[in-house]
C-alpha positions as CSV (number, residue, x, y, z in Angstrom):
1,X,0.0,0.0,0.0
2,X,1.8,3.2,-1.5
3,X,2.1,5.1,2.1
4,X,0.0,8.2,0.2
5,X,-2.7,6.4,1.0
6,X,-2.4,5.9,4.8
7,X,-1.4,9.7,4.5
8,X,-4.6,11.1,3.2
9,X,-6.4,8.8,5.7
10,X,-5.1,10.3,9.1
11,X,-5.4,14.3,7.1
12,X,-8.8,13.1,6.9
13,X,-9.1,12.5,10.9
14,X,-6.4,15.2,11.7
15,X,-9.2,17.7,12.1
16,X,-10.7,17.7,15.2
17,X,-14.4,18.2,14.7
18,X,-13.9,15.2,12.6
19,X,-12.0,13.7,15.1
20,X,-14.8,13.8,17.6
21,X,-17.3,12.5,14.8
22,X,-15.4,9.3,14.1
23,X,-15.2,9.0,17.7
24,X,-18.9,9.4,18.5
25,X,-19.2,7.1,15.0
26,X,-16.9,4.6,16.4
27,X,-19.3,3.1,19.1
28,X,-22.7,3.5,17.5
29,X,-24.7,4.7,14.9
30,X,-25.2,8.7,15.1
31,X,-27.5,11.1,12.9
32,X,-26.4,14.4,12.2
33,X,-28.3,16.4,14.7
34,X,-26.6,13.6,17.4
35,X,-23.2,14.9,16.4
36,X,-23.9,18.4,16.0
37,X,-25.1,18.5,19.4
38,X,-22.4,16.6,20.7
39,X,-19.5,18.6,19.3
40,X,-21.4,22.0,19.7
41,X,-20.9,22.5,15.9
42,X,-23.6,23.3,12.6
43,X,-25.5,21.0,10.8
44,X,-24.4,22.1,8.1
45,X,-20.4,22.2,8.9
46,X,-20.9,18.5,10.6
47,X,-22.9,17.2,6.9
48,X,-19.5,18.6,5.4
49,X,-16.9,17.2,7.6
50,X,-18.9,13.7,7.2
51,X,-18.7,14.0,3.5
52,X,-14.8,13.9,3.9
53,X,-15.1,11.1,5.8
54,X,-16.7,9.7,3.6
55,X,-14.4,9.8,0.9
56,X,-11.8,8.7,2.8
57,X,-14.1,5.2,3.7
58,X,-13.8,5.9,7.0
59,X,-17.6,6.2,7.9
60,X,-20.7,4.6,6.0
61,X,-24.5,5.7,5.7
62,X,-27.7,3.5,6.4
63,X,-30.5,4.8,5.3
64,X,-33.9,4.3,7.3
65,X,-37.1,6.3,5.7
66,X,-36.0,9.7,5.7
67,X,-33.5,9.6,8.4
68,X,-29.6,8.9,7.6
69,X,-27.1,7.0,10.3
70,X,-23.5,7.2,10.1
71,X,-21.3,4.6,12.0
72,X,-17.4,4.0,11.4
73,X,-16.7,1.7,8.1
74,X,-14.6,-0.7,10.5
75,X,-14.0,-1.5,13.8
76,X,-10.5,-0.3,13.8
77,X,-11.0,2.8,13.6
78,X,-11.7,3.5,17.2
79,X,-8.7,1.4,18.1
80,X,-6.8,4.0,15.7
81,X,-8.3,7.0,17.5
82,X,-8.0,5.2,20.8
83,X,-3.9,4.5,20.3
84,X,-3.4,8.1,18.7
85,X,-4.8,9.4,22.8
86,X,-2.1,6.9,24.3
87,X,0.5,7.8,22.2
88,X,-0.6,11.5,23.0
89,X,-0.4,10.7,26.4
90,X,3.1,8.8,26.8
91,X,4.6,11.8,24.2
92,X,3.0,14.3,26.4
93,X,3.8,13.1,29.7
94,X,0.1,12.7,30.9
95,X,0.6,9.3,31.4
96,X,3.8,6.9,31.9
97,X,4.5,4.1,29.1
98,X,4.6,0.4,30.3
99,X,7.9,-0.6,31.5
100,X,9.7,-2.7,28.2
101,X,9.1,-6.3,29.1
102,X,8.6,-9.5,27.1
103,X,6.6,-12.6,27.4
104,X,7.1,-16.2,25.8
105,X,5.3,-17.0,23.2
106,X,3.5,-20.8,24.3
107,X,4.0,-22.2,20.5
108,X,7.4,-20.7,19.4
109,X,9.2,-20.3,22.7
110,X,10.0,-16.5,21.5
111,X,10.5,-13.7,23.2
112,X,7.5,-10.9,22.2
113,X,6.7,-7.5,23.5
114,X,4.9,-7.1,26.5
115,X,2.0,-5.2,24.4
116,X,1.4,-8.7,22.6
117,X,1.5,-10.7,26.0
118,X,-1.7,-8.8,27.1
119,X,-0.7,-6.1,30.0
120,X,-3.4,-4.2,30.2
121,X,-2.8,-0.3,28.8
122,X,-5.0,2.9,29.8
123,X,-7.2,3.9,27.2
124,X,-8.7,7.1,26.4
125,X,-12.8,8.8,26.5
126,X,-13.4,11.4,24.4
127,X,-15.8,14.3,26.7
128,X,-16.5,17.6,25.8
129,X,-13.9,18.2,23.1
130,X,-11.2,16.4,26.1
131,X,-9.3,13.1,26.0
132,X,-9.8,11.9,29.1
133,X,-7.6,9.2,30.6
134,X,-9.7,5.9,31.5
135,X,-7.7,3.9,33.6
136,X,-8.0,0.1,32.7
């Protein structure tokens, strides 16, 4: 994948009303008046910023009578969102990194990073515009 592509995909959440859209998108279906009350922006502005989103394939429209829901086109897109926070956080200094350890891997007998051995990491919840440390 020529790394253009993955560029024009993070421009396309490195705004952040849209930010908070794919985040609101990222957990459940939202209409347009959900999200423009949420973020405390337009209509109008949050129909545009979808539309972008759109293009990049990062959110998808269901239709239901005259009503239209937007949800995130795959469930990685909140892990995306949720890792850019924790990187945020360890780069910032909101939040201390995992001390580098490894684990065995059962089959192989390798050595693997402790991210892949399961230690538990915070994550991040999006309020009011805020990244918001959750603790685990």
């Amino acid at each position: 994948m020529p790394v253009e592509v993955i560029v024009d995909v993070l421009k396309a959440i490195a705004d952040p009303t849209r930010f908070q859209i794919l985040h609101a998108v990222s957990s459940r279906e939202r209409r347009v008046s959900q999200l423009a009350k949420q973020t405390g922006t337009h209509v109008a502005a949050i129909s545009q910023h979808l539309a972008k989103l759109r293009a990049a394939g990062l959110v998808i429209v269901r239709r239901e009578g005259r009503r239209i829901y937007y949800r995130a086109a795959h469930p990685h897109i909140g892990v995306l969102l949720a890792e850019a926070g924790l990187l945020t956080g360890y780069i910032n200094g909101l939040i201390t990194p995992p001390a580098p350890t490894t684990a065995t891997d059962a089959i192989t007998g390798a050595a693997r990073p402790a991210a892949a051995a399961g230690v538990r990491r915070p994550g991040w919840a999006l309020a009011d515009a805020t990244l918001r440390l959750a603790r685990p």
